[in-house]
C-alpha positions as CSV (number, residue, x, y, z in Angstrom):
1,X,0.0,0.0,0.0
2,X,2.8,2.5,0.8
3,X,4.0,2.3,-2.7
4,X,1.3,3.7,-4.7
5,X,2.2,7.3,-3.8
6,X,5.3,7.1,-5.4
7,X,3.7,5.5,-8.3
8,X,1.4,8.0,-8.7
9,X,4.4,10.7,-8.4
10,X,6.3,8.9,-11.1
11,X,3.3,8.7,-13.4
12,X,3.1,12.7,-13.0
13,X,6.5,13.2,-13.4
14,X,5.8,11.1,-16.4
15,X,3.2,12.9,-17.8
16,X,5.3,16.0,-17.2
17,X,8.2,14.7,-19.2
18,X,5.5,14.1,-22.2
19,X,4.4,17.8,-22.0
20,X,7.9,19.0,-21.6
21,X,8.8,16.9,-24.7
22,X,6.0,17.8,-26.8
23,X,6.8,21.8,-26.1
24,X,10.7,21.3,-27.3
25,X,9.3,19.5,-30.2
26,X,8.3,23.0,-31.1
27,X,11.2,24.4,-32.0
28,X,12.0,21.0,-34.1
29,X,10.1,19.8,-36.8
30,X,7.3,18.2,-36.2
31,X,5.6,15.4,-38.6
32,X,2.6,17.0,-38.2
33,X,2.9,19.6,-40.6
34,X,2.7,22.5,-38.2
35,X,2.8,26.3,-39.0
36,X,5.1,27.1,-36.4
37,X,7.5,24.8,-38.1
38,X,10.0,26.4,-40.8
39,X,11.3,22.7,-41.4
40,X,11.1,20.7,-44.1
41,X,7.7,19.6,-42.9
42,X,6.3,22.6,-41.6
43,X,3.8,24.6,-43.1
44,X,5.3,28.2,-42.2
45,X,5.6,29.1,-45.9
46,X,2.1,28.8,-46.5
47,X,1.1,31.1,-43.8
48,X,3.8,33.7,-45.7
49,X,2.3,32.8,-49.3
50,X,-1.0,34.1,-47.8
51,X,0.3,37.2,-46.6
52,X,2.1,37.5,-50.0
53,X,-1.4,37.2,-51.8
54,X,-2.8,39.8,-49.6
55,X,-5.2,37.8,-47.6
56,X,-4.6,38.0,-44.0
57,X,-3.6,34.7,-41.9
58,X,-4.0,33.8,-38.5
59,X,-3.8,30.2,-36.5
60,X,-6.5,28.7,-34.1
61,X,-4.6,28.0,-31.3
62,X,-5.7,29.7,-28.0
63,X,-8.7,27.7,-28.3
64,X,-10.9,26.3,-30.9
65,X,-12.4,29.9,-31.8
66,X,-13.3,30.3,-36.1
67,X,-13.2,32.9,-37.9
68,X,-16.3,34.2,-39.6
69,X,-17.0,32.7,-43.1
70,X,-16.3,33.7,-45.8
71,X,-12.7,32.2,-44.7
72,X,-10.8,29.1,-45.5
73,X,-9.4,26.7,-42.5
74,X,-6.8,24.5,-43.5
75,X,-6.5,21.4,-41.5
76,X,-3.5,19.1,-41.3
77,X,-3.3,15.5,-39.9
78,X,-4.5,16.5,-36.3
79,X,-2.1,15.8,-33.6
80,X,-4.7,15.5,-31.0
81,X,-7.7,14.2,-32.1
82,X,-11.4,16.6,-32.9
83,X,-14.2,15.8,-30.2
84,X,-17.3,15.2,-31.5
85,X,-18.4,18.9,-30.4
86,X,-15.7,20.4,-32.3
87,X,-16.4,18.3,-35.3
88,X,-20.1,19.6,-35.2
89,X,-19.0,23.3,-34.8
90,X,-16.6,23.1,-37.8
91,X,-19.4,21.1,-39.8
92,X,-21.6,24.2,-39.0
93,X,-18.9,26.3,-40.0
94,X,-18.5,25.5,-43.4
95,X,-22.2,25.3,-44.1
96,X,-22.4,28.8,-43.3
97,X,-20.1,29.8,-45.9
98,X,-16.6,28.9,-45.0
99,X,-14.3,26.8,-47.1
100,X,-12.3,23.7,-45.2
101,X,-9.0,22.4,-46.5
102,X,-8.4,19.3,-44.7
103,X,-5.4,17.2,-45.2
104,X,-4.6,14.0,-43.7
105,X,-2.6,10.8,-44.0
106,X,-4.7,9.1,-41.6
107,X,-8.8,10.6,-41.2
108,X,-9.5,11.7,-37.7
109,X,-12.4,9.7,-36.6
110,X,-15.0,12.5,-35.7
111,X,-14.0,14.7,-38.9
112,X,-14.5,11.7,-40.9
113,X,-18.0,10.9,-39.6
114,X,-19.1,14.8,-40.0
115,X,-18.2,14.5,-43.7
116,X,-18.7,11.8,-45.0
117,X,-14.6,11.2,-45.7
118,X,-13.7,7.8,-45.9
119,X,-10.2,5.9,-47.4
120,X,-10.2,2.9,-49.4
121,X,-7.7,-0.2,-50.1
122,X,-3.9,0.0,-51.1
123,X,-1.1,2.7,-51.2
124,X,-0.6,5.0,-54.2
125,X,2.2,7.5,-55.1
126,X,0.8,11.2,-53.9
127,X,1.6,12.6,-57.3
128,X,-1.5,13.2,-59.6
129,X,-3.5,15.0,-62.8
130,X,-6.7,16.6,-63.1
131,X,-10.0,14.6,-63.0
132,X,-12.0,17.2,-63.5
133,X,-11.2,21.1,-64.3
134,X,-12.1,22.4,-60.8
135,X,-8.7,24.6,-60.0
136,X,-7.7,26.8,-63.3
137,X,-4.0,26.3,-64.3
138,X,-3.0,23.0,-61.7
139,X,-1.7,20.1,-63.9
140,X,0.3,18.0,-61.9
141,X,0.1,17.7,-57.7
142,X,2.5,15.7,-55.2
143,X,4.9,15.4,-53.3
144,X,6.4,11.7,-54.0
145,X,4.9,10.3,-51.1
146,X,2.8,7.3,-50.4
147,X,-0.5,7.4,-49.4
148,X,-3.9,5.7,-48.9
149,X,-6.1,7.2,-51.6
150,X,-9.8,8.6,-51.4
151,X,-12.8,6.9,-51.5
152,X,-15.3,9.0,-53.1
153,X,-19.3,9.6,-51.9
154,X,-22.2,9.9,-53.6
155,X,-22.0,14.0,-53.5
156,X,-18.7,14.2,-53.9
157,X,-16.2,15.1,-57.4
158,X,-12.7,13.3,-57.2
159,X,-10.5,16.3,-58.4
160,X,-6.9,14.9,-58.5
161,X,-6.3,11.2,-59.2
162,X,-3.4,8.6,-59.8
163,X,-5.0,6.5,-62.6
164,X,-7.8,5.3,-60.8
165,X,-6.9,6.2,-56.9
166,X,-8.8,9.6,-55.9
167,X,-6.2,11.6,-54.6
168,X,-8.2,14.8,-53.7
169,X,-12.1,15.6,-53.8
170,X,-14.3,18.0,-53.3
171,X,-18.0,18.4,-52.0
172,X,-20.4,21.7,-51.2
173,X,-22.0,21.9,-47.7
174,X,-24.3,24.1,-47.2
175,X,-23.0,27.5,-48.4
176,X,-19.6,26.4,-47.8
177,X,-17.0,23.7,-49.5
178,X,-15.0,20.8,-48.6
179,X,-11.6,20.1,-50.1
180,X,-10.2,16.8,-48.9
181,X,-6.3,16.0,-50.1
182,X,-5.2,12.5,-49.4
183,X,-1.1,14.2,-48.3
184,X,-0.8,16.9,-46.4
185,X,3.1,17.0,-47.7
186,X,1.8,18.6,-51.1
187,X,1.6,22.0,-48.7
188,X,4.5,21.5,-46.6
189,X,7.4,23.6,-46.8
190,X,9.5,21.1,-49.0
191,X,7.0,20.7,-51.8
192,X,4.5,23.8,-52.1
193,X,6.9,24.9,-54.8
194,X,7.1,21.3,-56.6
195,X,5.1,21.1,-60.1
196,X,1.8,22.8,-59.6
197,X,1.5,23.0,-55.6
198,X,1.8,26.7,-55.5
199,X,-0.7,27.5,-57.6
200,X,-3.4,24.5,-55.7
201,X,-2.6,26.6,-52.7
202,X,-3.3,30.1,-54.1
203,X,-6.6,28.8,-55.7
204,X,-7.4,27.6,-52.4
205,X,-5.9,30.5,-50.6
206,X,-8.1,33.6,-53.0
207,X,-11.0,31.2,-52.4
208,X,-11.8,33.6,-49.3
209,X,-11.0,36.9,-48.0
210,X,-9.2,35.1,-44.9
211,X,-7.1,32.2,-44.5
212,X,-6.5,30.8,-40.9
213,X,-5.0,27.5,-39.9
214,X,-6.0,24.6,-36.9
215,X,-3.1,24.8,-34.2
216,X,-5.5,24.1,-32.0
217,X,-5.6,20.4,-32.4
218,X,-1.9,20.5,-33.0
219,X,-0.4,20.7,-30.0
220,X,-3.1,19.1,-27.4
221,X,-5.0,22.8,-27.1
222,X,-1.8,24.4,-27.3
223,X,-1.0,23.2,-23.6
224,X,2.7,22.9,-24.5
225,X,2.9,25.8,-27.0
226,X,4.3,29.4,-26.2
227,X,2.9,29.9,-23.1
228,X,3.9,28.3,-20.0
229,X,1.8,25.4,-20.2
230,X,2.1,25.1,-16.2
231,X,-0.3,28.1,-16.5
232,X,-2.9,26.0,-18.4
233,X,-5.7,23.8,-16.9
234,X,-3.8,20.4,-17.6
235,X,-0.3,22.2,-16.1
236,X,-2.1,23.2,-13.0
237,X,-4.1,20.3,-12.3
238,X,-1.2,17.9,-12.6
239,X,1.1,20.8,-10.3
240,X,-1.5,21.0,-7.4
241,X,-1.6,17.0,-7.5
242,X,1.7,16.6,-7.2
243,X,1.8,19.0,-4.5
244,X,-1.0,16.9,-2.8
245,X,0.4,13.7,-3.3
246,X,4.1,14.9,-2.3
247,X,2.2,16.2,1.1
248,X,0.3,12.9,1.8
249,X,3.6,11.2,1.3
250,X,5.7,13.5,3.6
251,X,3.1,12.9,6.3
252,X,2.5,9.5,6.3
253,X,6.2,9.0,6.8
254,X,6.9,11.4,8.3
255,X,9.3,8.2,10.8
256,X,10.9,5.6,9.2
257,X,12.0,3.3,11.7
258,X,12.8,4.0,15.9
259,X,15.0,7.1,16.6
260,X,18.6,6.9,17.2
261,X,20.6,8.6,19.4
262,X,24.0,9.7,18.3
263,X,26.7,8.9,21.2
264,X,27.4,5.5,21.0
265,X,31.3,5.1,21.8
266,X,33.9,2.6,21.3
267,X,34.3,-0.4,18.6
268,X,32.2,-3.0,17.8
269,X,33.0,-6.7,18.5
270,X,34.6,-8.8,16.1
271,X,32.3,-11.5,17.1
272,X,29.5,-9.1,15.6
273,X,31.2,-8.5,12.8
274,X,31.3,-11.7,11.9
275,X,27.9,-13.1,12.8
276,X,26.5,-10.5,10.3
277,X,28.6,-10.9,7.9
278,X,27.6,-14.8,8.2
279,X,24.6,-14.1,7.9
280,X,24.5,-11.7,5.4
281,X,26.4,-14.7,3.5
282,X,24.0,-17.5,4.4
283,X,21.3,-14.8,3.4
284,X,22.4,-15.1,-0.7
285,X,23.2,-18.7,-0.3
286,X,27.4,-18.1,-0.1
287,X,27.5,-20.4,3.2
288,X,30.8,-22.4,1.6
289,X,32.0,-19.4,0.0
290,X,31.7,-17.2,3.1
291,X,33.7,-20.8,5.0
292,X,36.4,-20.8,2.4
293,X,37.3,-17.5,2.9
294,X,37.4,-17.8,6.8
295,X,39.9,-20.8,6.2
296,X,41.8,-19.3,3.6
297,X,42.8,-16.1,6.0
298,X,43.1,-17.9,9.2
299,X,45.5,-20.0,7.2
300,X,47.4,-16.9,5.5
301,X,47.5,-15.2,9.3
302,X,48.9,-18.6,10.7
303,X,51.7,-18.7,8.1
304,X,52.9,-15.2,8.9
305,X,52.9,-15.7,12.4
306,X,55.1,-18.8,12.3
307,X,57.2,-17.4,9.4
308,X,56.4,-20.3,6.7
309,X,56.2,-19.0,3.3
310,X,53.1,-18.0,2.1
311,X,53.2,-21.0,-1.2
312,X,53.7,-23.2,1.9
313,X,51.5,-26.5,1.5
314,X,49.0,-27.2,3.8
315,X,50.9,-30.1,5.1
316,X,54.4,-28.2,5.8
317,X,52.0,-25.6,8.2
318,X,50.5,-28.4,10.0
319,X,54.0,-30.1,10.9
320,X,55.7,-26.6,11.9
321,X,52.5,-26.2,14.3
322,X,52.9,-29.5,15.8
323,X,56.7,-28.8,16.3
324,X,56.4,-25.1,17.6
325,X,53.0,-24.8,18.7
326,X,51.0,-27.9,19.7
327,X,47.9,-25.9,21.0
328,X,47.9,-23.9,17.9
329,X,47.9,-27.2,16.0
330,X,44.8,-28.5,17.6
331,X,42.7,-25.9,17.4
332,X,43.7,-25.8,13.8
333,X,42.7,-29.5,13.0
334,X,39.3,-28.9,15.1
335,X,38.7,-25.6,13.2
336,X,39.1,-27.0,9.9
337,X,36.3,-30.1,10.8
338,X,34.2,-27.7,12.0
339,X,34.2,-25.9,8.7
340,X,33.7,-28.6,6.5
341,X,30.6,-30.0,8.9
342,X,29.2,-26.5,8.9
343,X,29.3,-26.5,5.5
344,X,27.4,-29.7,5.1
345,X,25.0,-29.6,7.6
346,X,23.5,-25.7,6.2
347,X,22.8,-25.0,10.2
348,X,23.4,-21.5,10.9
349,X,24.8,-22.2,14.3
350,X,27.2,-24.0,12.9
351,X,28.4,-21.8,10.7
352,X,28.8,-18.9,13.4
353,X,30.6,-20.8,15.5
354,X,32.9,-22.3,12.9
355,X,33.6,-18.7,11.8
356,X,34.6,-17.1,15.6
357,X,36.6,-20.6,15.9
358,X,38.6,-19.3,13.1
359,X,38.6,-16.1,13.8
360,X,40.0,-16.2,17.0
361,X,42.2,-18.6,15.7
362,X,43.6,-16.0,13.3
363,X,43.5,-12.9,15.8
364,X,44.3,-14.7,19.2
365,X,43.3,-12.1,22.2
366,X,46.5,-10.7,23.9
367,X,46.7,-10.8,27.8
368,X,46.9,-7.0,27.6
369,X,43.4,-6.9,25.2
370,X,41.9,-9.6,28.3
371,X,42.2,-7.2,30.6
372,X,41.2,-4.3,29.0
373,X,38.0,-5.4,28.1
């Protein structure tokens, strides 16, 4: 139970890592054909061609507010997907007189329903002739791309195709029109100059006495565009819950375990020491391990004390203790079997006792040490 609040503080600092992400992503370019971009997949030159033609361009991107029709939207492959109220509003929009340019490699679901827009089968090259003589002077479109291509409605007029694939259409609503293009790359920066891009996008761009483009459903409601998107609903409902949840957290551990009081003076035992680091051992399984080691330095410390040479063999230490120290040579031999039946047996006991055996074998206590403690 105690660790769900810090799973719920690394989802938020997940979701603020997304938001953070998605606002540097800004300043990159972005796949989703943005205005803001001046990459090759932005569509910041469009904005400039309208200015060019002398029709004044804005972006939707405070909030999902239209301009009054007569105006034409354009619409690239939202980011963030239309809710079913915004697909109603812009449907109402272009019936009362504005014109919709809506680009997509993949139809949003709600903007799809509202107009009757549907793909069909198979992948087709973007590039494509005139079906029908809607847009004066425009020969060839594309931008070398592969797409899905159009499927085309009962009152709708397939206006570019690729043999038999419908690669833009058009339909009237109301007093408004819909232009549906199967790439939204023929607009991007990199190809509104190819073949006869530029002049598609002025026909669409004189089509009205403003031209504005969706930013809005670009950049999740512009929460992580240029404003601080701490500041907006999303930013400051996931800052007061973390605040909330860091709070919870703080008090409800606010102890983590009995207080200890600095002061405590002098040196552990070496008994201690090695009980836990037997245990510790027998914890990961490293009982013979943890034994071979005891032996290996009690036998080291025995050589250096009687002087042998360290590449001794076991056999030349135990015949220079049984000449020079006969005690010593004991407790060795009884040391050693306790070991090996420690090992064996898996008891715990065992193994402590084997260990302070050896130990003290290794670092005898000195008359002087005896009375001191």
């Amino acid at each position: 139970m105690r660790s769900r609040p810090w799973l719920l503080l690394v989802a938020l600092l997940v979701v603020a890592g997304i938001l953070i992400t998605l606002r540097a992503q800004q300043g990159e370019d972005p796949s989703w054909h943005s205005s803001r971009s001046d990459g090759p997949q932005g569509t910041s030159a469009l904005v400039l061609y309208a200015a060019a033609l002398g029709r004044p361009a804005s972006t939707v991107e405070k909030g999902f507010d239209l301009p009054a029709p007569p105006a034409t939207l354009f619409v690239f492959d939202p980011f963030t997907g239309y809710s079913a109220a915004d697909a109603g509003r812009l449907k109402d929009w272009v019936e009362r007189g504005g014109t919709l340019v809506y680009a997509d490699e993949q139809l949003d679901a709600q903007l799809a329903q509202a107009f009757g827009i549907r793909k069909s089968r198979g992948i087709t090259p973007s590039n494509g002739t005139p079906a029908v003589p809607v847009f004066a002077g425009v020969r060839r479109v594309g931008a070398d791309t592969l797409v899905s291509p159009l499927a085309v409605g009962p009152d709708q007029a397939a206006v570019f195709q690729n043999g038999s694939a419908a690669l833009a259409l058009v339909a009237a609503a109301g007093s408004g029109r819909l232009v549906v293009l199967a790439d939204p790359a023929v607009f991007a920066n990199r190809f509104l100059g190819r073949d006869d891009n530029w002049r598609l996008a002025a026909e669409l761009i004189e089509a009205a006495p403003a031209v504005a483009i969706d930013e809005f459903h670009h950049d999740l409601g512009n929460v992580s565009g240029e404003s601080d998107w701490s500041r907006q609903p999303l930013g400051i409902g996931l800052l007061w819950a973390f605040i909330a949840i860091f709070a919870g957290v703080a008090l409800r551990n606010r102890q983590f375990g009995p207080r200890v009081f600095p002061g405590a003076t002098g040196e552990r035992s070496s008994a201690e020491h090695v009980q836990a680091v037997g245990r510790l051992l027998s914890r990961f399984g490293a009982r013979r391990l943890a034994l071979d080691m005891a032996l290996w330095a009690t036998r080291r410390a025995l050589l250096e004390r009687t002087g042998i040479a360290r590449d001794a063999t076991p056999e030349k230490l135990a015949e220079v203790l049984e000449r020079t120290s006969p005690d010593v040579a004991r407790e060795w031999a009884l040391a050693q079997r306790e070991a090996y039946q420690a090992a064996i047996s898996g008891s715990n006991g065992l193994l402590t006792r084997a260990a302070s055996r050896l130990h003290a074998l290794a670092y005898p206590v000195t008359p002087q040490e005896r009375i001191r403690r």
